[in-house]
N, C-alpha and C positions, 0 to 999 in steps of 0.2 A: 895263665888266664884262670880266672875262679871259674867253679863249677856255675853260679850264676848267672856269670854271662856268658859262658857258653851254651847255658839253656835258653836263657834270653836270644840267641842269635841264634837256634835250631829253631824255636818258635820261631821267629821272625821269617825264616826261609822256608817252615811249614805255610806258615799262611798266606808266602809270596806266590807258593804254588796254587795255593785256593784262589787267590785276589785274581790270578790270572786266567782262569777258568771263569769266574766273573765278572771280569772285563768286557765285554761282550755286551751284558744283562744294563750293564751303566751309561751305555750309547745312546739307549732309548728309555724315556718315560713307561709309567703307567699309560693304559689308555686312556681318555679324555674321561669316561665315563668310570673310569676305574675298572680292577681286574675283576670284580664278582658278577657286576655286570655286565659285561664283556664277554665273557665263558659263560655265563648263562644263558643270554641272548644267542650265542654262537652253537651252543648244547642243542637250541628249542627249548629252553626250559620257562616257567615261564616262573614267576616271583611267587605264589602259590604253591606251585609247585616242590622251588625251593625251601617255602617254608616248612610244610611240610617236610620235608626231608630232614631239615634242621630243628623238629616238632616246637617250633613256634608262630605266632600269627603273622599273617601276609603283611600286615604295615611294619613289622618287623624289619623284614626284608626292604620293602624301601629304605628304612631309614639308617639301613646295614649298608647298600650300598651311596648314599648319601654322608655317612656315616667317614667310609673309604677314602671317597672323593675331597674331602674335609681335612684329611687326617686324623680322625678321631677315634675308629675301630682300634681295637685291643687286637695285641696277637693272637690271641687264642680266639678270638670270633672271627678270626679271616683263616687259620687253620681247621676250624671246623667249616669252615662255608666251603673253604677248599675241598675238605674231604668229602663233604654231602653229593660235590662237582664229583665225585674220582676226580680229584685232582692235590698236588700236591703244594701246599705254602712254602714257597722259598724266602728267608731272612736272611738279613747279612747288611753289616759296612763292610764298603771296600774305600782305601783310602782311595784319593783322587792319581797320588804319584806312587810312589811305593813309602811302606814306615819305615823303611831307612832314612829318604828322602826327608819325612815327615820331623824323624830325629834331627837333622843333619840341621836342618832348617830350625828347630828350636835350640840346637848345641850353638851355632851362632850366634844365635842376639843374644842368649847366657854369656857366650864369650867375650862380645861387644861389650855390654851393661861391665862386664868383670875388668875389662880392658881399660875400659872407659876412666872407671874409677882408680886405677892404680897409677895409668896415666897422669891423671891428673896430679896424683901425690909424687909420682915422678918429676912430674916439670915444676912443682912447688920447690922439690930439690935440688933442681936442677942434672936429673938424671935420666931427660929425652932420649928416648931410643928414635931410632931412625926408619924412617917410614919400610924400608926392608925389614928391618928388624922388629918392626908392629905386624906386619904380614905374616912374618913369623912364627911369631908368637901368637898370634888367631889363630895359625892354622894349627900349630902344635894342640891349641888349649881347644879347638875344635875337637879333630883329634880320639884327644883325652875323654871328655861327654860325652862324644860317640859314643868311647871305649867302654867305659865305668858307665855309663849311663843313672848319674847319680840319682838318689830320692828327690834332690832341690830341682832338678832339672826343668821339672813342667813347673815347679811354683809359679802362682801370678804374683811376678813382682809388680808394687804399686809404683806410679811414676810420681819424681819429687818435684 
């Protein structure tokens, strides 16, 4: 096995340990109103307040938390509102399944589309493999993209 991919699959098992640690955090949304004003309002603080603390002016703060609730605040202005809080910004993707799953699942339809096409020059020659022997041969060619986890792998291939 190349040094590669065996670094590729200690990452992969490094951050299987993080994902599952915030597993948890992905069961539930933000608050309705969003997290700065949430913890603020829950602090006592009052948006003035926070501004100050953040040394900028109070419509500021509106429009930070406004801002949030939108999707539009930058990470470093929700780390620093965090901090102004004592509190700490947490970031991160977590996939939905795990990135093996995520792979496994794009090694497929690479395998299919690759399948598809030899297939077909197969049965123009008249050299059908047998629906076992297609099963096969996916699973092998799966497999194999796991393994190698090639550069083409994620390509968007265009459809003809």
């Amino acid at each position: 096995m190349s040094t590669a991919i065996k670094r590729r699959r200690l990452i992969l098992q490094q951050l299987a340990g993080r994902f599952e640690k915030l597993r948890s955090a992905t069961e539930t949304g933000p608050p309705v109103k969003g997290w700065i004003k949430a913890i603020r309002e829950a602090l006592g603080m009052t948006g003035s307040q926070l501004a100050e603390r953040l040394n900028v002016a109070q419509p500021r703060i509106c429009r930070l938390e406004q801002d949030e609730v939108v999707g539009s605040v930058t990470l470093k202005t929700m780390r620093q509102a965090a901090e102004a809080m004592d509190c700490v910004f947490v970031y991160a993707i977590v996939p939905r399944t795990s990135l093996e799953n995520v792979i496994r699942t794009q090694a497929e339809a690479v395998a299919k589309e690759r399948l598809s096409r030899s297939s077909h020059t197969m049965m123009l020659e008249g050299q059908q493999l047998s629906n076992s022997e297609q099963k096969r041969m996916l699973k092998d060619l799966v497999d194999d993209l796991v393994r190698e986890c090639p550069r083409d792998l994620w390509q968007v291939r265009k459809q003809s």
